[in-house]
N, C-alpha and C positions, 0 to 999 in steps of 0.2 A: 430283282424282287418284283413283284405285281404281276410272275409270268399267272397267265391263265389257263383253267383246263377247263376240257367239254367233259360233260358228263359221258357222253361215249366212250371217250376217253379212259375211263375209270377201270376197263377191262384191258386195255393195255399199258396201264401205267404201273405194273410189276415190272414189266419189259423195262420201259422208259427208266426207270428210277437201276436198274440193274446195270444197264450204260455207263448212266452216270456215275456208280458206284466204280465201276474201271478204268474210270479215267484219274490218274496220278496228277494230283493236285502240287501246283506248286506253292514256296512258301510265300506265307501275305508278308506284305509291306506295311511300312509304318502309318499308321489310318485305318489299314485294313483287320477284320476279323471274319474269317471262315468260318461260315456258321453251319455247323452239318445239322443234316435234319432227314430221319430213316421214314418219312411218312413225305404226303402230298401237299399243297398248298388247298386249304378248305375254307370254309366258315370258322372253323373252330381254330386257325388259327390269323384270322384278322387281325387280332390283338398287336400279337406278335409282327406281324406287316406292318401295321400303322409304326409300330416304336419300332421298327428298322428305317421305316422312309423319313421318320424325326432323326435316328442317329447319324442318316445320312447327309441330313442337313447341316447337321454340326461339325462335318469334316471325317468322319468317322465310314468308311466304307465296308456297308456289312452284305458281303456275299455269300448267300444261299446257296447251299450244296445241298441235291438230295442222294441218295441212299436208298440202294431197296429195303433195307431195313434198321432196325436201331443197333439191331444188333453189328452191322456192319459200319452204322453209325459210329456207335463207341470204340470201335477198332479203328475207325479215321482217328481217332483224337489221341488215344495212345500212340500211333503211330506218325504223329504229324502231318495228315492227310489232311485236318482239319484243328477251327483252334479250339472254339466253342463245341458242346453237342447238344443235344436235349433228348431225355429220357431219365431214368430213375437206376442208375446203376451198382446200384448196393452190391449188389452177387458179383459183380465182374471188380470192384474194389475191395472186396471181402477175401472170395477166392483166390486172383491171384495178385492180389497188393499193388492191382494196380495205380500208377502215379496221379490219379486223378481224383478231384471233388466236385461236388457238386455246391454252388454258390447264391443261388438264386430258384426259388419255387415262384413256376410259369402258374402252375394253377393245380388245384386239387382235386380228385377223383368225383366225377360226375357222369359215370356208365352205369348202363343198364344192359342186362342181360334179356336180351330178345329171342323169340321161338316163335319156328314155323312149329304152331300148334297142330297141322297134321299128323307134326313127326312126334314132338316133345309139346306135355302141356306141365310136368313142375321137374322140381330140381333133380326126384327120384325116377324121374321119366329118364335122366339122362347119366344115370348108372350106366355102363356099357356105350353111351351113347359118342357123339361127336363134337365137339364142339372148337369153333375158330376164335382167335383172339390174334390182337396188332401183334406181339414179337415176343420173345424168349425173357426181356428183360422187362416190360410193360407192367404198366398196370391191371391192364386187363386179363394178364396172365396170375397177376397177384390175387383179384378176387373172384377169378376161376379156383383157384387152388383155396384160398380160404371157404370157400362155397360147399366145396366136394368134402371140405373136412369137416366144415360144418353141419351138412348133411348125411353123411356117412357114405359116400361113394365114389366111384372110380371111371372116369371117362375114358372110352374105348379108345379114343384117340382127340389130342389137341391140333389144332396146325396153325401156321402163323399166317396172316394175311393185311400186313402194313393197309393202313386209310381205313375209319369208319364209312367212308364214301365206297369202298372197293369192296366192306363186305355186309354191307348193304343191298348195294347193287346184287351180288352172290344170290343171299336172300327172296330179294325179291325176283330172279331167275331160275331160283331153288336148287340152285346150286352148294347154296351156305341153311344148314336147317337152324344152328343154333351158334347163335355169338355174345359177344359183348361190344357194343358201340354209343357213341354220343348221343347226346340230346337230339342235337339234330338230325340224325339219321336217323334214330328210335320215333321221334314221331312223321318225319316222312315216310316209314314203313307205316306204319299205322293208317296213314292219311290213306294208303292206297287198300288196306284192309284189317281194318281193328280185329275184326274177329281172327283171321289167319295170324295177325304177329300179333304177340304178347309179351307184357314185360316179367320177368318172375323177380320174387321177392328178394332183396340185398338186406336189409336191416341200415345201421348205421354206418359210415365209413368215412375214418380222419385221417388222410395220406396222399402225399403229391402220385398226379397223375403223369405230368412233367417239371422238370426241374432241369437247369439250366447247369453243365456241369464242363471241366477242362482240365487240363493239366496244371498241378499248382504252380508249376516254375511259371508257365505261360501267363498267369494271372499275375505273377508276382513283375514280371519283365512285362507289361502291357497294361500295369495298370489305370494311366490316363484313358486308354480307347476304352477298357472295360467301364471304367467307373461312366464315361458317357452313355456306353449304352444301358447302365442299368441304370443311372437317369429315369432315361427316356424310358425304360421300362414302367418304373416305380411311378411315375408320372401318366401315364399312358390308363396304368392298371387303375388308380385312383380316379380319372376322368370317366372311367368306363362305369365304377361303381358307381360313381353320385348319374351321372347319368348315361345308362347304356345306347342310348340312340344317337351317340358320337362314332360310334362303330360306322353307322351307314354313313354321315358326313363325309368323316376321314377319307373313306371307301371311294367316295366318290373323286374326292378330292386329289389322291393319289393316284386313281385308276385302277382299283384293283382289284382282282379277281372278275375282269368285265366279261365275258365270257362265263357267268356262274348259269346255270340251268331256274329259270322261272321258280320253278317249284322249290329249289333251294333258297334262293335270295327273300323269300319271305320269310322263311325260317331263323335270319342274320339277326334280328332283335328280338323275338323273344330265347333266343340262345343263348343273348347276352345277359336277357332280362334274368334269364333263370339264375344264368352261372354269378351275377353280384349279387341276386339275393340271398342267393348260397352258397356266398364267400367265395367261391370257385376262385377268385383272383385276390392275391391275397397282399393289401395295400402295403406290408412291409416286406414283403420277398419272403416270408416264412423264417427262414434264418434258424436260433438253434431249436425253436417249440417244432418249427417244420420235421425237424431230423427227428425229433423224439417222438412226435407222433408216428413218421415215416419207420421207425424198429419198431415202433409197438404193432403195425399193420403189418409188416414185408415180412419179419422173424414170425409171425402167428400163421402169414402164409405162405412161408416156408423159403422164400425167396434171401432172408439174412439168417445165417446160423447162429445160436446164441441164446441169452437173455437178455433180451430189450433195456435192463436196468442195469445192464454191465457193459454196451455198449458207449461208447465214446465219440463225439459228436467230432470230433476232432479229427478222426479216425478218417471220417469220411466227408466232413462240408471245411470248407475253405471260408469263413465268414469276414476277412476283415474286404474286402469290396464292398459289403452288402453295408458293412457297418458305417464305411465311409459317406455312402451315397446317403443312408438316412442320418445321419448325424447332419450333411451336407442340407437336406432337404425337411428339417426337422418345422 
């Protein structure tokens, strides 16, 4: 954990993370939990770095696995490649009854839709149009598809491209005309030219971005390491809210991310600032309000089939971990 990337880097870490998705993982040991993860090490997840170098502390060995994408992600975890994953897998537990839940909400949707305004200046601009989003299973897939329905139109073509860093970078190369990315990368485009990037209008939006998810047996057979790490989680996320300028502390403190690019490490606290003042991390792990908000967002964009009010929480989150650790930490 703490490895570092150059921002150069960002153009070849499709490659890099596609490796590592080929390599056959063996199984963890007692201590250990395999934490697959279909994106790069960034800003936006410090969080998460900090409360793994805490779970490590406490004996708990949490190894980072990446993934070129989540989608190959959640296919580690069905298959034993991995123990834990992180993404939002409604559709891939929905469809084909896969054996897994989701147990803990990392943090809640905070993207913005950006455009190189040469190409696209509103949402009707990008009828016919192009546009990039992280994976198949994403969020940012979610309110692309809520967006186009909301608006009445149909994108020429989506594609996926794992890392707000990677399609960012796109953008500002012009490569990528129109996406959905983080805070942090949404106003580092900016910073290099307001008028060219623009945010276009979302409205409101209550539904995990990431959420921490695995196999139930695994959870049920591993509960002492799991319940440490969401600890450290639960703990972690609450220090941040009351005060986000623990991020860079920590940061320093563990080494991490040392290698971040100038112009990004400014960005690491008011990223934080934003994401606690709006809730982005959510001091009880979300638990079952999480899921119920998460069908009323994913079924509207299309992502869960159904009626939101006939779905069953049960169906798809695994909540006695979460219940444990707050009960524990009350």
């Amino acid at each position: 954990m703490g490895k570092a990337f150059r921002f150069a880097s960002r153009l070849i870490a499709p490659a890099v993370l596609l490796a590592a998705a080929s390599v056959v993982q063996s199984p963890a040991s007692a201590g250990e939990i395999r934490l697959g993860l279909g994106d790069i090490e960034s800003v936006e997840t410090l969080n998460l770095m900090i409360a793994i170098e805490r779970t490590k502390a406490r004996g708990v060995d949490v190894n980072l696995i990446s993934f070129k994408s989540e989608d190959v992600a959640n296919q580690a975890i069905v298959n034993d490649q991995a123990d834990i994953g992180i993404g939002t897998p409604y559709a891939i537990i929905q469809k084909v009854k896969a054996p897994i839940r989701l147990f803990f909400q990392l943090s809640t949707l905070q993207f913005y839709p950006v455009v190189n305004t040469e190409h696209y200046k509103t949402w009707k601009d990008l009828d016919g149009g192009d546009l990039v989003v992280h994976s198949r299973t994403s969020g940012t897939l979610a309110i692309a598809n809520l967006m186009a329905l909301k608006h009445g139109i149909k994108y020429g073509s989506i594609s996926y491209v794992p890392g707000s860093e990677v399609r960012a970078l796109g953008m500002l190369k012009g490569n990528i005309k129109a996406s959905i990315i983080d805070s942090v990368n949404t106003n580092f485009l900016k910073s290099k030219d307001a008028k060219k990037f623009q945010v276009l209008p979302l409205g409101d939006l209550a539904a995990s971005d990431e959420a921490l998810f695995a196999r139930k047996d695994y959870l049920e057979k591993n509960a002492a390491d799991v319940q440490v790490f969401l600890e450290e989680l639960v703990k972690t996320w609450r220090e941040i809210n009351k005060n986000p300028a623990i991020v860079q502390t920590e940061r320093t403190k563990y080494g991490l991310l040392k290698d971040l690019p100038k112009d990004l490490e400014k960005e690491i606290l008011p990223y934080f600032e934003v994401g606690a003042a709006g809730g982005m991390f959510p001091n009880d792990g979300g638990g079952a309000s999480a899921a119920r908000a998460d069908f009323d967002f994913y079924s509207v964009a299309g992502q869960i089939k159904g009626n939101a009010a006939d779905l069953k929480v049960e169906d798809f989150w695994y909540l006695k971990p979460l219940d444990t650790v707050l009960n524990k930490l009350k």
